[in-house]
C-alpha positions as CSV (number, residue, x, y, z in Angstrom):
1,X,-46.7,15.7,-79.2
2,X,-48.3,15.8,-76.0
3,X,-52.2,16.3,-76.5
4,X,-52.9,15.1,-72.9
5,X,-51.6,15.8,-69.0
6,X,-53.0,13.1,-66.6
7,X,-52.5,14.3,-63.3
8,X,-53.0,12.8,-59.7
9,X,-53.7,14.9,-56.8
10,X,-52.2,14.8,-53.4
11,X,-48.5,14.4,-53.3
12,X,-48.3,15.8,-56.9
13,X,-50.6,18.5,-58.0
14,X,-51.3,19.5,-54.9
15,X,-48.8,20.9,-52.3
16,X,-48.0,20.4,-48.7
17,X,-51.3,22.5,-47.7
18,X,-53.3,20.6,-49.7
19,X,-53.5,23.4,-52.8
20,X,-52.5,24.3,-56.1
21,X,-50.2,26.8,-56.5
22,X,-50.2,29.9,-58.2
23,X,-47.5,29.2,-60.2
24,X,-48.5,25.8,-61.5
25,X,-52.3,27.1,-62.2
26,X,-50.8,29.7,-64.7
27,X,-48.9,26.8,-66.0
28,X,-51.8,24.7,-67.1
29,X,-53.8,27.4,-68.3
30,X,-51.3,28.0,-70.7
31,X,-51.1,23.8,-71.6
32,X,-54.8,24.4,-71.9
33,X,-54.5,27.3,-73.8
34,X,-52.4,25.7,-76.6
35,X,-55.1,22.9,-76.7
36,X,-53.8,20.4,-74.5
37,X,-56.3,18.3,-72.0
38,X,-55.8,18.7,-68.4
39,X,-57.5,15.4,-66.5
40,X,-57.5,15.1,-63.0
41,X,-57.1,11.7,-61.8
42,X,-57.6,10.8,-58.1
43,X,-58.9,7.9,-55.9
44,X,-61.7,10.3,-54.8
45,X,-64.7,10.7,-55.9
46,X,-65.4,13.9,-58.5
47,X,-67.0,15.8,-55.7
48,X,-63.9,15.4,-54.0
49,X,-62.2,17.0,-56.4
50,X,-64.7,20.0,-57.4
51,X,-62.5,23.1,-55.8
52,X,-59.6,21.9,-57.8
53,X,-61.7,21.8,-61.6
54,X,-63.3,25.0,-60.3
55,X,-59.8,26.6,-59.8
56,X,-58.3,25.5,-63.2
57,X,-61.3,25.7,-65.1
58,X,-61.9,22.0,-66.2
59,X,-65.7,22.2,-65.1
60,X,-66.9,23.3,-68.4
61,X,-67.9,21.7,-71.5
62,X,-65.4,19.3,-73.2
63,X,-63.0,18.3,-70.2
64,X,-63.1,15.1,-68.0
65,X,-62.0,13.5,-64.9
66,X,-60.8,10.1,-63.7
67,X,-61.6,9.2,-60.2
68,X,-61.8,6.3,-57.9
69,X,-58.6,5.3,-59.0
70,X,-60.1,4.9,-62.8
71,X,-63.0,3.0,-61.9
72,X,-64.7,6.0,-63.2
73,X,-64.5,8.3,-66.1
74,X,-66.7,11.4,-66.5
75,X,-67.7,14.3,-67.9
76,X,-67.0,17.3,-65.6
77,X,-69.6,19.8,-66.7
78,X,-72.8,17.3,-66.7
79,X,-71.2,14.1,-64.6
80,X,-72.1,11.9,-67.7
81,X,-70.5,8.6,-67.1
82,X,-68.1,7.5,-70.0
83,X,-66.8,4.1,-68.0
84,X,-67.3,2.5,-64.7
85,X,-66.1,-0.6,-63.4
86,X,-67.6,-1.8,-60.2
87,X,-68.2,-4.5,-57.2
88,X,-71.2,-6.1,-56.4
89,X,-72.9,-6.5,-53.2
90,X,-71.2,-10.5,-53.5
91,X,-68.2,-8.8,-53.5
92,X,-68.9,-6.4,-50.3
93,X,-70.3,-9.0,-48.0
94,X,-67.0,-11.5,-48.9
95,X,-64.8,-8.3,-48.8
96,X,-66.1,-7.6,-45.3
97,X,-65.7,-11.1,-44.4
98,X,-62.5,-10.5,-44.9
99,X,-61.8,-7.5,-42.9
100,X,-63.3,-9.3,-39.8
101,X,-60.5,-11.9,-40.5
102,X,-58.1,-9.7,-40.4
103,X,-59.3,-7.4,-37.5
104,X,-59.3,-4.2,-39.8
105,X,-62.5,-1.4,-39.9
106,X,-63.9,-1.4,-43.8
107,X,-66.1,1.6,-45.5
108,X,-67.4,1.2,-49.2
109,X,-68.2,3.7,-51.3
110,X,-70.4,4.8,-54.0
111,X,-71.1,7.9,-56.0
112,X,-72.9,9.7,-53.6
113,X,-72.3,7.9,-49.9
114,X,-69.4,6.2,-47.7
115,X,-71.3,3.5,-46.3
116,X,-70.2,2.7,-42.4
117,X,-70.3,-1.3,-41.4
118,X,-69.7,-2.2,-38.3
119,X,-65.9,-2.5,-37.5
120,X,-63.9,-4.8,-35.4
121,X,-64.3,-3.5,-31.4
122,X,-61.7,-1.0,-30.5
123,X,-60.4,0.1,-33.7
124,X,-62.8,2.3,-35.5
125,X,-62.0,3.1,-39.3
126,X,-59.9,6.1,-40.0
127,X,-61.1,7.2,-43.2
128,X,-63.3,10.3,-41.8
129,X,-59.8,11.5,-41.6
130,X,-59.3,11.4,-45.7
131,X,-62.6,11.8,-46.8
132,X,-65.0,14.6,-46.3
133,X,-66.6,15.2,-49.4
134,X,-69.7,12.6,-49.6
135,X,-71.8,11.9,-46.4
136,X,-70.9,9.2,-44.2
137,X,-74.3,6.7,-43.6
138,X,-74.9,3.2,-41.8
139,X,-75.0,0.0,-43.3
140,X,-75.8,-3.3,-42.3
141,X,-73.8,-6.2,-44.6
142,X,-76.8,-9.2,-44.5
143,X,-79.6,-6.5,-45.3
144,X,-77.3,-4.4,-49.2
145,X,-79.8,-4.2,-51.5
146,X,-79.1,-6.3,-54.6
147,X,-78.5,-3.7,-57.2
148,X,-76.0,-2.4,-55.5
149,X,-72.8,-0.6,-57.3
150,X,-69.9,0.1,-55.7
151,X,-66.9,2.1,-56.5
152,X,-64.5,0.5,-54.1
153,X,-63.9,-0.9,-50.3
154,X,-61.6,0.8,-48.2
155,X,-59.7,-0.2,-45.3
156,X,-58.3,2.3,-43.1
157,X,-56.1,2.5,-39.9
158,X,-52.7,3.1,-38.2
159,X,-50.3,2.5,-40.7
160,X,-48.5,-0.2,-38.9
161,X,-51.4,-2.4,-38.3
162,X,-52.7,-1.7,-41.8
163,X,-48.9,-3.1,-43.4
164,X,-49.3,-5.8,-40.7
165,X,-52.6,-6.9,-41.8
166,X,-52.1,-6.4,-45.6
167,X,-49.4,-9.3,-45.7
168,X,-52.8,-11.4,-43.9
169,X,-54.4,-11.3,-47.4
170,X,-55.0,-14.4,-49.2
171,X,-53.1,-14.4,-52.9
172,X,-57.1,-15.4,-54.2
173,X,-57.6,-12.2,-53.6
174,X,-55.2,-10.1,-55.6
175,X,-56.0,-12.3,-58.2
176,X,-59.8,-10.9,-58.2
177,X,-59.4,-7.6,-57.0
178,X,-57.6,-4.3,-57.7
179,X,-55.8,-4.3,-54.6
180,X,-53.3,-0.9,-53.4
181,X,-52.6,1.9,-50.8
182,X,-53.3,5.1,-51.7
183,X,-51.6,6.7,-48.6
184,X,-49.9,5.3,-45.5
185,X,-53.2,4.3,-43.5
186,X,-55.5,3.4,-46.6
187,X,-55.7,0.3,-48.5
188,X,-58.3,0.3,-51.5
189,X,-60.0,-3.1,-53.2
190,X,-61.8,-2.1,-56.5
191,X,-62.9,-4.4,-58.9
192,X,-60.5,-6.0,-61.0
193,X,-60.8,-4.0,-64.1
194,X,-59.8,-0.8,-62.6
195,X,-56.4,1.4,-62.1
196,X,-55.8,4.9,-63.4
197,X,-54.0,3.2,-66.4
198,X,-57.3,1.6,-67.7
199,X,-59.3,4.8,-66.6
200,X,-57.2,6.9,-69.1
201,X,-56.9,4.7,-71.8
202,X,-60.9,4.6,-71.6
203,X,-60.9,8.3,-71.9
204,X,-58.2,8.3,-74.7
205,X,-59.9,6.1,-76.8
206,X,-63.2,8.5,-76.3
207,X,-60.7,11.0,-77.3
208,X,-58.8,9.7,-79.7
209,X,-55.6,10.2,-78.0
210,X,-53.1,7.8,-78.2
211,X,-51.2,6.9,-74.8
212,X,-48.0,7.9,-76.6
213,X,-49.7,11.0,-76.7
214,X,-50.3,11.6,-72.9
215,X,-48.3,12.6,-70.1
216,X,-48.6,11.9,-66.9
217,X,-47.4,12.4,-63.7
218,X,-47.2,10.9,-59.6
219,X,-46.3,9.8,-56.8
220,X,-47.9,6.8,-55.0
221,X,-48.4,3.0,-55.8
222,X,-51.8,4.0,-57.5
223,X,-50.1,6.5,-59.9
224,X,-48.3,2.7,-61.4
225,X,-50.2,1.7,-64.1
226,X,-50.7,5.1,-65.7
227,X,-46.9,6.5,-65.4
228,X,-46.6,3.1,-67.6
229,X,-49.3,4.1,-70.3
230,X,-48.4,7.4,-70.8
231,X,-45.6,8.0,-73.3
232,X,-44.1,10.3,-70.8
233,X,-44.5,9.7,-67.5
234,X,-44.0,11.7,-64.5
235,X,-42.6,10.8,-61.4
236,X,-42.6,13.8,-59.0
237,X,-39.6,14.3,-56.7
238,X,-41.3,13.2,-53.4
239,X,-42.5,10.1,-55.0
240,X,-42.2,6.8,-53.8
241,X,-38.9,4.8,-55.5
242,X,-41.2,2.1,-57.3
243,X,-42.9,5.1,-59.3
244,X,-39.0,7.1,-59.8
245,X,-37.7,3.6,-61.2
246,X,-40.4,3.3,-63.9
247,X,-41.1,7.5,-65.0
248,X,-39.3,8.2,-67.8
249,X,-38.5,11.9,-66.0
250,X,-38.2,12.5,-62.1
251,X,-39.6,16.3,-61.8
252,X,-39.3,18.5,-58.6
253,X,-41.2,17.6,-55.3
254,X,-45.0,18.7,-55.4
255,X,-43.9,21.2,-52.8
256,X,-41.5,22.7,-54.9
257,X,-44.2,23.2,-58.4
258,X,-42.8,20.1,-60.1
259,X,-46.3,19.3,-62.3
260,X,-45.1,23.0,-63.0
261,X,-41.7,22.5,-63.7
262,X,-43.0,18.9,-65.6
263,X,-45.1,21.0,-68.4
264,X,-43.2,24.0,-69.2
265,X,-39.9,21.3,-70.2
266,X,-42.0,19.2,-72.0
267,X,-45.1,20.6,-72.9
268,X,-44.8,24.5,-73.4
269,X,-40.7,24.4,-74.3
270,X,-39.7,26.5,-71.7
């Protein structure tokens, strides 16, 4: 029995114009309806995500969402914090280090700013282009203050030159980081702890939900780990073929209602 939907945003519960549908809101109102938890789970942060819990109703008491990629699980209604995994300022200053190596523009992020180092000459970062939900502020590497708690490090650019400089990164690295892309020009480090898989089995054992018990559904390298928790995961049609070759079900594309198509077959029998 599935007691929980896990779901991630662009390129599955969201369609080509960046909404939800009609169809599929009706859809999980009626999930919700028969008691089953509806949990956004995104790389953004939860204000990026407010219109969407406003539209389906998951801002009220007793519902939850998992952002940055699971480095974060909250309460939607108050923002209470049920698990956070984070990087230090160590970890910025060697993390920028890095980016200088390889030539590519970094931003880190916390719960309420996108801090802006400043990037390599000529190639400013892209990720004003992906993010527009928390202010954009200054920040100079030598001067972080030391109590510093970061969500993640970005780096974002032209897709090619982001692939190009990717295969630059030192294995030490992998080994100490959460490293993935999250869309063609964006390339997230998180601390090591952290993927959407250990976000919801956070929130499932706050829950007492069982993995077996969840579903979830995705499309993208950072929807992995938690379409291999879930005793039913979701790959939607559109999705990349590492997440297809793993899901236990391929739905329809996001732009054709597949979360929609997803929970009435397995969650409302219809």
């Amino acid at each position: 029995m599935i007691r929980l939907i896990a779901l991630d945003l662009d390129g599955t519960l969201l369609n080509n114009e960046k909404r939800i549908s009609a169809a599929t809101r009706k859809v999980l109102i009626q999930a919700q309806e028969k008691g089953v938890k509806i949990v956004l789970c995104s790389g953004r942060p939860i204000a990026g995500i407010k219109t969407y819990l406003d539209f389906l109703g998951l801002n009220e008491h007793g519902n939850y969402a998992i952002t940055y990629n699971g480095g974060l699980v909250q309460k939607t209604d108050s923002g209470e914090v049920l698990s956070e995994k984070i990087l230090t300022r160590r970890d910025i200053q060697n993390l920028y280090a890095l980016s200088r190596k390889l030539s590519v523009p970094m931003n880190f992020i916390d719960r309420n700013y996108v801090y802006c180092p400043l990037p390599p000459e000529g190639r400013p970062s892209l990720y004003g282009t992906v993010m527009n939900s928390l202010p954009f502020i200054g920040a100079t590497i030598d001067r972080l203050p030391g109590d510093l708690k970061i969500n993640k490090v970005v780096y974002c650019t032209d897709q090619d030159y982001l692939d190009s400089a990717i295969q630059k990164i030192p294995e030490s690295y992998s080994k100490k980081y959460s490293l993935l892309k999250s869309r063609p020009i964006l390339f997230e480090i998180m601390n090591k702890e952290v993927d959407k898989g250990k976000g919801l089995q956070a929130l499932g054992a706050y829950l007492n939900i069982k993995p077996d018990e969840m579903m979830t559904c995705g499309d993208q390298e950072n929807d992995l780990a938690m379409i291999r928790l879930a005793g039913l995961g979701v790959a939607m049609g559109n999705a990349i073929p590492e997440v297809k070759d793993i899901a236990q079900f391929v739905t329809k594309t996001n732009a054709e209602d597949g979360v929609a198509y997803a929970v009435k077959k397995f969650v409302l029998n219809q």
